[in-house]
N, C-alpha and C positions, 0 to 999 in steps of 0.2 A: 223570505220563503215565498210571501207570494207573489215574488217579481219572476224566482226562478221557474214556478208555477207556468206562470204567464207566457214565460220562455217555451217552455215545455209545450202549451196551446199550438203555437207555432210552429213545432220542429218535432218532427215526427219521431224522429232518427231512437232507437229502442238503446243505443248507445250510454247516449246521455241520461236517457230514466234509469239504466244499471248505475251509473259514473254516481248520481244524488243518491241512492241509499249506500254506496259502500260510503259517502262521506256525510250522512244524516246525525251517525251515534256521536261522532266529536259536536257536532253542534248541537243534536238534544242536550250534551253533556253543560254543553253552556249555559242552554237557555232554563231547564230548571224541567221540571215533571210535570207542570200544568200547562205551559207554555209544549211541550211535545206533545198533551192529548188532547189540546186545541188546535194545534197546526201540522202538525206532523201523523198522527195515525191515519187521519183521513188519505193523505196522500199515500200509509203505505198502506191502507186497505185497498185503493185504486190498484196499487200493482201489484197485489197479491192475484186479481185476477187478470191481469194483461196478457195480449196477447202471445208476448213473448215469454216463451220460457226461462230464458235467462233473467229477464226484469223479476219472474216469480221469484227466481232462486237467491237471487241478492237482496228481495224486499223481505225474504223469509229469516236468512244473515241477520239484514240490518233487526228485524224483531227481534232477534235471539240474543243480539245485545242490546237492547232496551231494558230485554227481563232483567242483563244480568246485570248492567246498572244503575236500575231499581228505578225507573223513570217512567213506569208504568204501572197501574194501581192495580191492588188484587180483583176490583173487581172488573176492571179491564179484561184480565187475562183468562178469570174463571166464573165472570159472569156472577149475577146478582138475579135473583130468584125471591117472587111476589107475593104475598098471600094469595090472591086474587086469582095467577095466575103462575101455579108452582111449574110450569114445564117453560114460563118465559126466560130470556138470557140472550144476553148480550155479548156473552162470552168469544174470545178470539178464539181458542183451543176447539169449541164448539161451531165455530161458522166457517172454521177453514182446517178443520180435522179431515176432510175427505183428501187434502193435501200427502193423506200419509200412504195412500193408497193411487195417487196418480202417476201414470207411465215413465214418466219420469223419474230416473232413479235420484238423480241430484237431488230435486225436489221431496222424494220423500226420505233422503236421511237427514236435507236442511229440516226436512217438519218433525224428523223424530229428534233431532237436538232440541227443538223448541220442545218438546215435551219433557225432553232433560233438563233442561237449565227451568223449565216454569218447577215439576220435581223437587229441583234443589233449590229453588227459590221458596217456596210455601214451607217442604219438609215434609217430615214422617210425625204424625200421618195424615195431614191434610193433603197430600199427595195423591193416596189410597183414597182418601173420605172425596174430594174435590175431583180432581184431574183424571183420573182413571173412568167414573163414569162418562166424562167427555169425550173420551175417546174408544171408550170400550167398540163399538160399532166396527170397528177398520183394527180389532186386535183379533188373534184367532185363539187366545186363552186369557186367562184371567191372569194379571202379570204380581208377581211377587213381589216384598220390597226388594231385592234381591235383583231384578229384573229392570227396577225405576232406579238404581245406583248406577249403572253403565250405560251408555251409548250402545253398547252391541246386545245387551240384555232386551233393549225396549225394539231393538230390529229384529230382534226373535219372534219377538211377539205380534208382529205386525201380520194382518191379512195378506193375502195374493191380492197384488196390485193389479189396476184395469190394464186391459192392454190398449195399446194403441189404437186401433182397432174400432174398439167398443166406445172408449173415448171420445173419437172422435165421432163414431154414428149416433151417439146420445145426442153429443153436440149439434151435429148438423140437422139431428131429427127438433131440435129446440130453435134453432135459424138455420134454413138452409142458405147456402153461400156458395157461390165459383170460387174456384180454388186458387183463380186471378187474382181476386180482388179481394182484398181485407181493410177491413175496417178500423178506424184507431179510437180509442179513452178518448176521453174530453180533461184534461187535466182542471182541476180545483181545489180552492182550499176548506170548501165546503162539501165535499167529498167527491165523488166524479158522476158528473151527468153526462147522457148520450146525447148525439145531437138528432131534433123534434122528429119522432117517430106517427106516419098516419094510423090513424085509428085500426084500419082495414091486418096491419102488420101487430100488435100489438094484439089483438083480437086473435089471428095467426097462431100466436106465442103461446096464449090462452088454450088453444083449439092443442095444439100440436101437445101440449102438457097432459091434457085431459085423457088424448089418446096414450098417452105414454102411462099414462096409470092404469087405465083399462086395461093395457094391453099382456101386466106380468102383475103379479103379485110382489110387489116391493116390499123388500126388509128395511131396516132402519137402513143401515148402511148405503143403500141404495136413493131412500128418502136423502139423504146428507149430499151426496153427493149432484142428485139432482136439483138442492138448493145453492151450490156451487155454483152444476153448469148454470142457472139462470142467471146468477152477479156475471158471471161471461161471457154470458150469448146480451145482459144489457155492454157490457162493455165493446162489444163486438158490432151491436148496431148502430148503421149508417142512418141517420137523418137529416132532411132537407134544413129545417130550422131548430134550436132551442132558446130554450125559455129556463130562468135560474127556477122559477117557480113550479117546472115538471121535474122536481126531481122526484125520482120512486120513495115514496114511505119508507120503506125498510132501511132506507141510508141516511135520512132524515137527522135518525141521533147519532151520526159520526161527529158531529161537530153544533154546539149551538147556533140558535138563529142570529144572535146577537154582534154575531160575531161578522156578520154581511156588510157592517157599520166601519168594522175598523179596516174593511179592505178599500173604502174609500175616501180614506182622508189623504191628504196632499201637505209633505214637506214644504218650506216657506225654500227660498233661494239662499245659499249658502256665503254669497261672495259678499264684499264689506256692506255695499251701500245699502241690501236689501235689509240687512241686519237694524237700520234707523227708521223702516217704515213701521216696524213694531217695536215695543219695549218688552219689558217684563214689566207686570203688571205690580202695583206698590204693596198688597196685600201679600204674594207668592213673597216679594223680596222680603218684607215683616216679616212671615213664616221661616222662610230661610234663615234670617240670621240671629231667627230664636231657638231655630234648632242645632244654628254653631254656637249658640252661646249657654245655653243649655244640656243635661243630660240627659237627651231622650232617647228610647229604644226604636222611633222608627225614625224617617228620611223623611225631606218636607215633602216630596209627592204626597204621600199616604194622604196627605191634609186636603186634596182637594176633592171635594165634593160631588163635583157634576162636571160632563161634555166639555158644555163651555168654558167652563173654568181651566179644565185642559188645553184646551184650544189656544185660551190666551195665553197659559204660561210657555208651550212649545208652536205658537204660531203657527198652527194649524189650520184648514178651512177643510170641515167634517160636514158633508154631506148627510140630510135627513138626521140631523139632531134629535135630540128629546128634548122635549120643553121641560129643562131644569131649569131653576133659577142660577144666575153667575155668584159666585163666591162676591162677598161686599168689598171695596174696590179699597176701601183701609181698615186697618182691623189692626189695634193696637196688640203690647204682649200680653198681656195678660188674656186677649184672647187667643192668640196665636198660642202660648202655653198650655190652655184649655184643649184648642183642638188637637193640638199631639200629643197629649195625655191620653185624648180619651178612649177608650175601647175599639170604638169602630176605625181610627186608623193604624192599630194594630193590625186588626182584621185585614186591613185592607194591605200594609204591607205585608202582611205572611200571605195574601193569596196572592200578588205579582210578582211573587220572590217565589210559587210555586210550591209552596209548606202544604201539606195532605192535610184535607179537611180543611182550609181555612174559605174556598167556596163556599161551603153547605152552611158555616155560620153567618155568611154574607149578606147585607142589605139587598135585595132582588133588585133597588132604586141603584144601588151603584156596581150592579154587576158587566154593566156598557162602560164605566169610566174604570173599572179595575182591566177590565181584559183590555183595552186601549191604553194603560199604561203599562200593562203587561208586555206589547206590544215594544213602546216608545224604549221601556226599559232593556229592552232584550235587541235594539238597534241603535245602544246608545246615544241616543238623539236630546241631543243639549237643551236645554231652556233658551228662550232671549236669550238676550242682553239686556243689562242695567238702561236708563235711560243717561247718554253720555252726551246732551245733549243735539245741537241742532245740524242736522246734516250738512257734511260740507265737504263740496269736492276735493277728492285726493290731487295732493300739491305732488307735483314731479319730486323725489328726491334728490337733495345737494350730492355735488361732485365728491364735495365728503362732506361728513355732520359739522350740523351748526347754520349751515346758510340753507333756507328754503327756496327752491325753483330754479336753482342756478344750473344747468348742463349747458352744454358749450353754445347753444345761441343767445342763453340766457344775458339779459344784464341786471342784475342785480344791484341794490343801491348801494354807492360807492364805486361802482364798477368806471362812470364815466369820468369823474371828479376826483377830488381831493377830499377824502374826511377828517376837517381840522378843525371846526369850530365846535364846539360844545353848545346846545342848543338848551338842557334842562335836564337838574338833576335833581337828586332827591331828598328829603331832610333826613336829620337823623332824632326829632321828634317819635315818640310811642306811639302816636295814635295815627301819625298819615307815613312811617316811616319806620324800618329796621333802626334795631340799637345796636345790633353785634355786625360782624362779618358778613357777608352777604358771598353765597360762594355758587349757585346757581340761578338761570337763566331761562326760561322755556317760550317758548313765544306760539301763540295758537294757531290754527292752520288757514286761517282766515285774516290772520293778524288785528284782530281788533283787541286783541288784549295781549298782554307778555306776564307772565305772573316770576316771583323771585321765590329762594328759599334762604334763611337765614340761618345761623346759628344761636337767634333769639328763639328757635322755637317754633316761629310762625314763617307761613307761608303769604305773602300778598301780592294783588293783582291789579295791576296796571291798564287804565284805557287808555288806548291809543290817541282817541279823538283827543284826550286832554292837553296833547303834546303840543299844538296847534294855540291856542287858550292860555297856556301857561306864563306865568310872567316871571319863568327861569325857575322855579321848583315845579316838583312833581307829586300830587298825592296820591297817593293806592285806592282804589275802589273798595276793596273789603281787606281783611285779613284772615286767614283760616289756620286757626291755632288748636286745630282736633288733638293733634301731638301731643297737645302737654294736657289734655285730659280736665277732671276736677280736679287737681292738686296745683295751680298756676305756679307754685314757688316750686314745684321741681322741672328744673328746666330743661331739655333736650334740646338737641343741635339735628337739623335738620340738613342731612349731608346730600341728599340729591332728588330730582323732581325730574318729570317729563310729561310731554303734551301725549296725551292718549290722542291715535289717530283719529282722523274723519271726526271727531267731537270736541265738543265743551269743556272736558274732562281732564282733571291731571292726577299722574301718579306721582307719591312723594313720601319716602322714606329716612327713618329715623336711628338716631342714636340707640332708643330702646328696643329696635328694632321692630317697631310698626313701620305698616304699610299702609296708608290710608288712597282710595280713587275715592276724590271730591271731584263733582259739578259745579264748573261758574256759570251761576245761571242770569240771564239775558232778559233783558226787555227791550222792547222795539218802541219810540216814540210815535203818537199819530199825527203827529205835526212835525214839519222837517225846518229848521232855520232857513230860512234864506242865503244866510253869507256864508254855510255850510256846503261844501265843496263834495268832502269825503263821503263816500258811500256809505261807510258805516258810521258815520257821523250820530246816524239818531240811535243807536244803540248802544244803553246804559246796561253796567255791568249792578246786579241789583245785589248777590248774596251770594252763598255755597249750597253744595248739599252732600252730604259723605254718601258714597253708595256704599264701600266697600274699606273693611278694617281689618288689617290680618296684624298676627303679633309671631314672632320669629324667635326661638329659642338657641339661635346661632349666634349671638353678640350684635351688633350694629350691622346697621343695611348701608353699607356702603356706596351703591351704587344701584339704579332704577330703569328701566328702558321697557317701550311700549309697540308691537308691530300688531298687523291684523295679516291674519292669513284667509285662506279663500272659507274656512268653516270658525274661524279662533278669533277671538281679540285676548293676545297674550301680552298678559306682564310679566317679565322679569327682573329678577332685583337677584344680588348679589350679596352676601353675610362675609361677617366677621371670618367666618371659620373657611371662607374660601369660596366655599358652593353656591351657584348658579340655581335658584329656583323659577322657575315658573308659574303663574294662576292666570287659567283662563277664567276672565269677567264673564263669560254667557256662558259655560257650564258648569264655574264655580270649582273647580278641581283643579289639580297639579298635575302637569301635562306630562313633562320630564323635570329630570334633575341636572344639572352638570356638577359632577364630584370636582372637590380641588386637588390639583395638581399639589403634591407634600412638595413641601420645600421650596416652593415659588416665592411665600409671603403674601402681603395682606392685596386683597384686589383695589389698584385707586381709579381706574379707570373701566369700560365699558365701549364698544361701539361693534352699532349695527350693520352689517352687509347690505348692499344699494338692493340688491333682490331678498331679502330675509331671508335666505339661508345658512346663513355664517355669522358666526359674531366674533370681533378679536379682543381680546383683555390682557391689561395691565397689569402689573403688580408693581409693591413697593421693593421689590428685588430686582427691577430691571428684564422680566421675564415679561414676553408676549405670547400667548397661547391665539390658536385659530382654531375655531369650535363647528362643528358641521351638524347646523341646528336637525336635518330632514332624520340622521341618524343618532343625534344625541352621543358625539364622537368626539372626544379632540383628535383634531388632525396632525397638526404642528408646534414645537415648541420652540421659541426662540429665546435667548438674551441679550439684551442691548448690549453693543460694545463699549459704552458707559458704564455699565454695573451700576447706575442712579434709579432712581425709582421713575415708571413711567406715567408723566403727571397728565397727559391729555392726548388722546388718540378721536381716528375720524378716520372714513374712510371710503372709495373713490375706485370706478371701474372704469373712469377714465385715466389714460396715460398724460403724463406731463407732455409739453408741449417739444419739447427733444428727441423726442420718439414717436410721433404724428406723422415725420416720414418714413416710415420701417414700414415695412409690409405686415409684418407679425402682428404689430400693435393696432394699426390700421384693421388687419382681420379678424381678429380676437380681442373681447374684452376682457381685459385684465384686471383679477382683483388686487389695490394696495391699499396700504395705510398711511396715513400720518402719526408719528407718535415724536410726544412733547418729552425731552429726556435727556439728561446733563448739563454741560453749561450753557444753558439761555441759547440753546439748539433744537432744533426741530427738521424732521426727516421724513423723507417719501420713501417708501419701503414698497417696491415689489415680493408679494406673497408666494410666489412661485417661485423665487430665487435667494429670495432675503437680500437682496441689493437695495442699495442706498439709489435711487436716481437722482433726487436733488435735495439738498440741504440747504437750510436757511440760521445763521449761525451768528449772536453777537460778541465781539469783542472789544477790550479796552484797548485804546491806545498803549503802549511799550508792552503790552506782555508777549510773549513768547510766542508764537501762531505758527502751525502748521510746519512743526521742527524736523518731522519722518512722513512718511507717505501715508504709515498708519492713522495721523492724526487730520487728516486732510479732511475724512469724512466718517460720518458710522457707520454699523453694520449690524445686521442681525445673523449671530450665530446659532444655528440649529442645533437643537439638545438633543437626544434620543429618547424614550418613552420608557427606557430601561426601566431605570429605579429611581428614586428619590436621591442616593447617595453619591451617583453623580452628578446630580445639580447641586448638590448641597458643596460637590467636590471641585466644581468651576466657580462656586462663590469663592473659597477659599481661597482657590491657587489664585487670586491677584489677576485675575482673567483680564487685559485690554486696560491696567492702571497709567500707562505713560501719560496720559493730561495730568497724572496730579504733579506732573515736573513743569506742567505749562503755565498752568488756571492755580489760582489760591483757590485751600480750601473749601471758602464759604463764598459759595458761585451764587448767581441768579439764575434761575429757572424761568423757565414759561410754562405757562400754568391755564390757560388759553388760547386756540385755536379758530378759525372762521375763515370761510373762502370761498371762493370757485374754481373749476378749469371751464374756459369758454373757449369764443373764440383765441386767437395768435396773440391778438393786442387786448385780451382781457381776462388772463388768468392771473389771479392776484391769491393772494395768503395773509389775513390779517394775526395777529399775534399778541397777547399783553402776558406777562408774567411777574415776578419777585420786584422786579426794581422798578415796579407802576410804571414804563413807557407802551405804549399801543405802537407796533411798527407795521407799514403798509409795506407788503412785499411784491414785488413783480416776478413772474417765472423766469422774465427773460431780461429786459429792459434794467438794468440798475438805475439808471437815471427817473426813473418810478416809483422807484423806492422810497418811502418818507417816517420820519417818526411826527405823530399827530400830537400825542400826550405826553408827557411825563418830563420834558426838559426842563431841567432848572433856568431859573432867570439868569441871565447872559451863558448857557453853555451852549457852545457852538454846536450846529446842524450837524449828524454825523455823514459820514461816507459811506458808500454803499459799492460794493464789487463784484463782479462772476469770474469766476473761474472755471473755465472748463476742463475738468478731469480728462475726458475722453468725450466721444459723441454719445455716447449716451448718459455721463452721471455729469450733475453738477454743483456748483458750490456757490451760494450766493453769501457774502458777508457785509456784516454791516461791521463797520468800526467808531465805535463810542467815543469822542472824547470827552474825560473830564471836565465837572464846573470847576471853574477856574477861581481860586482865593480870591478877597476882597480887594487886596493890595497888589492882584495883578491885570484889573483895568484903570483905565483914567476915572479919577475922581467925579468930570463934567458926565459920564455913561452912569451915574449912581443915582439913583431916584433922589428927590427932594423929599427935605424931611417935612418943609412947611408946604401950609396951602393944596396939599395933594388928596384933601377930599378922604371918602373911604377907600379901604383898601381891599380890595374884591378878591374874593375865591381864586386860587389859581386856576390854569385851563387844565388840571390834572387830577391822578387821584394820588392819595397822601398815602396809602400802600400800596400791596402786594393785589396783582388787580386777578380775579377768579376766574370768571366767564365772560364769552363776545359771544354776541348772536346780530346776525345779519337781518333787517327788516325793509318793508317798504319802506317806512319812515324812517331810518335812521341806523345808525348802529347803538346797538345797546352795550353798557359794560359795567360791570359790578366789583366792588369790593372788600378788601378786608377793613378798609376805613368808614363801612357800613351802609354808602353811598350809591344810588343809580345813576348812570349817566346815558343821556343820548347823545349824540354825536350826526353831524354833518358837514 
C-alpha cells in the first residue's frame, strides 16, 4: 500500500485513485481490521474530499463495504465521546455527513447507503440511539425505524441538497482559484498533507472564514458543511514546499505516529547469493522449532520482542530504531517454551492478526514491533534462511545431472583420458566406513567434500584433500546418523540425499520418512603445508549441524532434490504414496504440492530442469511424468516402451551431437531426458516428441538383437491424463513385450548415469549398473568407448558399435563377451599358485554399482558391496 501510495504522489491522473478503491475491500479483506484502519482509512479519508467527484463517489462505495465486512470498528464509524469533552468524535458519519446534502446526486445516495448499511450494522436501536443524531442536521424530519429499513425511506428523509451554485461560492469564498488551474492531494499513508502553504495564505483562509460567519447566521447544518469545505479547500491548496511535520492537527489521529517507522525500512535482495550475507539468527531458529514441536496457540513471530530483533529475523535495515535491547542470541527450550506461553505473545499475535481490542491491552514498549510485523505479515515477507553455510559461487549446471560445470566448452574430468585406474577406495569398517549398500552420491559445489548415503542408516562425508594422502583407503570425516535418532538398534535405510545449493548443506531422506538439512561444517587452517598444491587443501571438515527435521506421514521418502529460486531455497522430496512435496528452508512452509499420478506406481527416480522449471519423474512402472514447476501442473505422461521400472534419469537442454546441424536444434533449446530403463539400456528422449535420439545399450554375445524394427530402440509413448483406468489398461494389455522373446528374463539394469554434451570430440555418457561394469560411452566415435571396471580376469575387452537409424536417432551397442571356463585357456595364462605374494582387491566392485558423480578429482562410484571408490 505504500508503494501504490507513492505511485499515486507521482501520477496525477484521478483515473487510477477511482481504479484503488473499487479494488481496496478484496484487500482489506485480506489483510484483517487493524491492518485497514492503519493503512487504508487514511487514504480513503483523503479521497472522500478530492477534487474529483468520481474519486468521492467510489471512495464512498469502497466505505460502504468496509461496514459491511465488518472491518471497521464501531467507534470508527460513530465516533467515541469524552467526559471532558461530551460534543468530541471522531466519528466518520459525523465528518462527512454533509456528503448527503452535496450537488451531486451520486454522491448523496452513495452517503445515504452508508447510512444504511452503518443502520444495519449497529441495529435497532442503536441505529435511533447513535446514528441518527449524526446525521439529523442534512434530514428534514425525524426518520422512523421504518424509514432506517430501506434505502428509499432514508432519501425521504433527506434535506434539499446545495446547489451547485452555492457549492461552489462557499468554496471559492474559502480559496479563491482560476478556474484553469486546479490543484491536486498530496497522496500519504499517514493521511494526506498539502504541499507548504505561506503564512500570508493560510492567514487568508482564517480571514476569509471569519467573514463567512459574520456575514449569516449559520445552523448546524451549515456549520457541518463548512467543516467539509475546509478538508477541501486543504486538499485543494497548492504549495511551494512541505514538510511531513505540517500536517493540520485535525488529521493527526488518522493514523498513529508510529507508524512513520515502518514506512522506512528496506527489504534485503531476493536473488541466492544475497540470501548468505545474512542468516537467521540461532535464538528465532530455537523459537521456531519449539513452536513446531510443541502445541502452542500462537506463531513464533509473537516471540520477538523488539525493532531489532525483527530486523534480524527478516533482514531488514529500519531506519531510526528504538533503543531496545536485541533478543539474546541463544536461548535454549525451555526458554523458548516460556516465551510462547506467555500472555504477552498472545497479545501480541491477536493484534497483527487484526483481533478487536488486542491493541488497547498492548505493551506501549512493543506497539513499533507489532505494527511492523503487522506489516511483514500482511506482505508475506519470509524470514532468512538457516545458516547453509559458506557462500559459494553458483557452478554452471551439467548438460544432464550428475556431472557439475560441463556445458559444451566444458571439460570435465575424464573428458580428456581414459578413466581406468582405481586410485582409493573405502573400508567397510564402522567407524571410518559404511557397513550396508551404499546407494547415493552428492558432491558439494565447491568440491571439497562428496558426502554418501547408506542403507546403514548414516550419512558420511568425504574430504577431498585426503585423496591425495591416502595410501589406497579412504576415511570419512564425520558421520551424520540424525536418522536413526535415540533408539541406535532401529535401523533405517537412508534412500537419497542432495547438495543443497550455493552451501555447506545437505538434504537426506529416510525410510521413516524424515527429512533432515544438516550443515557440514568447515574450518580453515592458518598455516598452509608447503607440498600442498590444492586450494582447498587447508580446509578440514570439523562436524555437522541439523538445521532442519521434518517427519512425513506418507510411507518412505523416496527421493530428495534441492534448487533456489530468485525469493525460495526449495526442497523437495518425494513419498511413498507418490506425492511431490515441497519446504521452503527461509520461510519454513510448503510451497506446493504435486499430487501422484493413480496408477503409475511407486516414484524411483527424480530430476531437475537445467532452468528450474520442470522436473521429470520415474516410477517403478515404467511411466515418466513432466511437471511444470511455475504452475504446479503435470504436463505430460509418458511409458517407457520397456514396461521396466525407471532406474535413473537426468536431464539436458542441449541436443546430441546428431542434431548440432539442424537449424531447429541449433535455434531453440531443447528440453530432453536421460532415462535408465530395461535391459542394461539407457535413452536420450526428446520431450517435445518422445523420440528416442540416441540409445546406449548392452548386449551378450549369441543372444538374439535387434530381431524387428520395434526392438532397434525405445520409445516413449504418451498417455492421456484421462483417468487412471487407462494407464492401468496399457500395463495390462502387454504393451511393447517382444524383448521378452530376445533378453532372458532376469536382465541387468543400469542403475547409474554421469556425463556431458560438449564439444564434437567431447561428449561422453559414463554408466554402471546390476552387473558392477562402469562403461565409458562416446556420442559418436565407438572406438572410444571402453569398459573401466567390472571384467573378470581373462574376459575379453568387449566391442563397441553405432548404428545409424536415420540422421537423426542413433544406436550405440556394446557387446559383452562372456568369461570364459577355466579349461578354456592354456594352463601357462593361469596365475601361479606359489610365491605370488598377496592377493590384492580386484580393480572392481563385487556388486550391483548405485551412483557415479563426476568430480575435479576423479570419478566417484558407490556400491551395493558397501564400498567407495575413486577412479582415474
Amino acid at each position: 500500500l505504500p508503494q501504490i501510495l507513492s505511485f499515486l504522489n507521482d501520477r496525477k491522473d484521478w483515473q487510477l485513485r477511482s481504479s484503488l478503491f473499487e479494488c481496496l475491500p478484496s484487500v482489506c479483506h485480506i489483510i484483517g481490521r487493524a491492518a485497514t484502519e492503519h493503512y487504508v482509512l487514511p487514504c480513503l479519508e483523503t479521497a472522500l474530499v478530492d477534487a474529483e467527484e468520481t474519486v468521492v463517489y467510489t471512495a464512498i462505495n469502497c466505505l460502504n463495504r468496509l461496514i459491511e465486512l465488518n472491518l471497521l470498528s464501531r467507534s470508527m464509524i460513530i465516533g467515541v465521546k469524552t467526559e471532558t469533552d461530551p460534543t468530541s468524535s471522531t466519528s466518520l458519519l459525523k465528518k462527512y455527513g454533509p456528503l448527503l446534502i452535496h450537488p451531486s446526486t451520486n454522491i448523496r445516495h452513495a452517503t445515504a447507503t452508508t447510512v444504511k448499511v452503518a443502520c444495519d450494522w449497529v441495529g435497532f436501536p442503536d441505529n435511533q440511539v447513535f446514528i441518527v443524531p449524526l446525521v439529523q442536521p442534512f434530514l428534514r424530519f425525524q426518520p422512523s425505524s421504518r424509514h432506517l429499513q430501506s434505502l428509499d425511506g432514508i432519501v425521504k428523509c433527506l434535506a434539499k441538497p446545495w446547489t451547485r451554485g452555492k457549492y461552489q461560492s462557499e468554496l471559492n469564498k474559502l480559496h479563491p482559484t482560476n478556474s484553469n488551474t486546479m490543484s491536486q492531494t498530496e497522496w500519504t499513508s499517514i493521511g494526506f498533507h498539502v504541499q507548504g502553504t505561506p503564512e500570508n495564505e493560510s492567514i487568508q483562509i482564517e480571514s476569509t472564514t471569519k467573514q463567512f460567519e459574520e456575514s449569516a447566521e449559520l445552523d448546524v447544518q451549515s456549520e457541518a458543511m463548512l467543516a467539509y469545505l475546509k478538508m477541501v479547500t486543504r486538499g485543494r491548496t497548492k504549495r511551494a514546499t512541505h514538510k511531513i511535520d505540517a500536517i493540520d492537527k485535525s488529521l493527526q489521529g488518522c493514523i498513529d505516529g508510529s507508524m512513520k517507522q515502518s514506512q522506512n525500512i528496506r527489504f534485503p535482495r531476493q536473488d541466492t547469493f544475497a540470501l548468505f550475507k545474512t542468516s537467521l539468527p540461532t535464538w528465532y531458529q530455537t523459537l521456531r522449532d519449539t513452536r513446531e514441536a510443541g502445541a502452542f496457540d500462537v506463531s513464533a513471530p509473537a516471540g520477538i520482542r523488539s525493532v531489532s530483533g525483527l530486523g534480524q529475523v527478516y533482514g531488514l535495515s529500519i531506519m531510526d530504531q528504538s533503543v531496545m535491547p536485541a533478543t539474546s542470541d541463544h536461548i535454549n527450550t525451555e526458554r523458548a517454551e516460556a516465551i510462547l506461553s506467555a500472555d504477552e505473545s498472545k497479545t501480541i499475535e491477536a493484534a497483527f492478526r487484526g483481533e478487536w481490542g488486542s491493541e488497547v491491552s498492548l505493551d506501549p514498549n512493543l506497539t513499533d514491533t507489532t505494527l511492523l510485523l503487522t506489516k511483514l505479515n500482511a506482505l508475506n515477507v519470509p524470514p532468512l534462511p538457516p545458516k547453509l553455510g559458506d557462500k559459494i559461487g553458483m557452478q554452471p549446471r551439467s548438460a544432464h545431472a550428475g556431472g557439475k560445470g560441463s556445458t559444451r566448452d566444458a571439460q570435465p574430468a575424464g573428458s580428456k583420458g581414459r578413466i581406468e585406474k582405481m586410485v582409493v577406495s573405502s573400508n567397510t569398517l564402522s567407524s571410518t566406513g559404511h557397513t550396508a549398500p551404499v546407494i547415493r552420491i552428492a558432491v558439494s559445489n565447491d568440491q571439497r567434500f562428496f558426502a554418501t548415503a547408506s542403507h546403514d542408516g548414516t550419512c558420511r562425508v568425504w574430504e577431498s584433500s585426503k585423496i591425495e594422502h591416502s595410501s589406497g583407503f579412504l576415511n570419512s570425516s564425520i558421520s551424520y546418523s540424525g536418522h536413526m535418532g535415540a533408539n541406535a538398534s532401529q535401523r533405517v535405510r537412508i534412500n537419497d540425499l542432495s547438495i543443497i545449493d550455493g552451501g555447506h548443506s545437505i538434504v537426506s531422506g529416510a525410510s521413516d520418512g524424515s527429512i533432515h538439512a544438516w550443515r557440514v561444517d568447515l574450518a580453515t587452517s592458518s598455516t598452509s603445508p608447503a607440498n600442498e598444491s590444492l586450494e582447498y587443501s587447508t580446509t578440514r571438515v570439523i562436524g555437522s549441524t541439523q538445521l532442519k527435521q521434518l517427519h512425513h506421514s506418507e510411507g518412505e521418502i523416496l527421493v530428495v532434490n534441492h534448487f533456489n529460486s530468485t525469493s525460495a531455497s526449495i526442497m523437495m522430496f518425494g513419498t511413498q504414496k507418490g506425492n511431490i512435496h515441497s519446504w521452503d528452508l527461509r520461510s519454513a512452509q510448503q510451497p506446493f504440492t504435486l499430487e501422484a499420478l493413480q496408477g503409475t506406481g511407486y516414484l524411483t527416480c527424480m530430476a531437475l530442469g537445467n532452468d528450474r522449471n520442470w522436473i521429470v519423474t520415474g516410477t517403478s512402472k515404467g511411466f515418466l511424468a513432466l511437471w511444470d514447476l511455475r504452475y504446479h501442473k503435470p504436463v505430460k505422461l509418458w511409458q517407457h516402451s520397456r514396461g521396466s521400472a525407471i532406474n535413473r534419469m537426468a536431464t539436458s537442454l542441449v541436443a546430441p551431437p546428431q542434431l548440432w546441424g539442424s537449424k531447429s536444434a541449433a535455434s531453440n533449446a531443447r528440453p530432453f531426458v536421460f532415462a535408465a530403463s530395461g535391459p542394461n539400456e539407457c535413452g536420450m528422449f526428446d520431450l517435445i516428441d518422445g523420440s528416442c535420439r540416441e540409445c546406449f545399450r548392452t548386449v551378450e554375445y549369441g543372444n538374439r538383437f535387434m530381431n524387428n524394427a520395434r526392438d532397434e530402440i525405445p520409445r516413449l509413448n504418451e498417455i492421456p491424463f484421462a483417468s487412471s483406468a487407462q494407464r492401468r489398461g496399457l500395463l495390462t494389455s502387454g504393451l511393447n513385450r517382444t524383448l521378452a522373446d530376445v533378453l532372458p528374463s532376469s536382465f541387468h539394469s543400469l542403475n547409474a548415469i554421469v556425463g556431458s554434451i560438449g564439444a564434437m570430440n567431447s561428449s561422453f555418457l559414463i554408466t554402471g549398473g546390476s552387473d558392477g561394469k562402469v562403461r565409458h560411452w562416446d556420442f559418436a566415435n565407438p572406438s572410444r568407448c571402453y569398459v573401466s571396471s567390472g571384467l573378470e580376469m581373462m574376459q575379453p575387452n568387449p566391442s563397441f558399435e553405432r548404428i545409424d537409424l536415420d540422421k537423426t536417432r542413433r544406436l550405440m551397442v556394446c557387446r559383452q563377451a562372456p568369461t570364459p571356463a577355466t579349461n578354456e585357456f592354456e594352463s601357462e595364462m593361469r596365475p601361479k599358485k606359489l610365491m605370488q605374494g598377496m592377493v590384492t582387491e580386484g580393480n572392481r566392485h563385487h556388486d550391483s554399482i548405485q551412483d557415479l558423480k563426476l568430480a575435479n578429482f576423479g570419478l566417484i562410484s558407490c556400491s551395493r558391496d558397501c564400498t567407495v571408490k575413486i577412479w582415474r
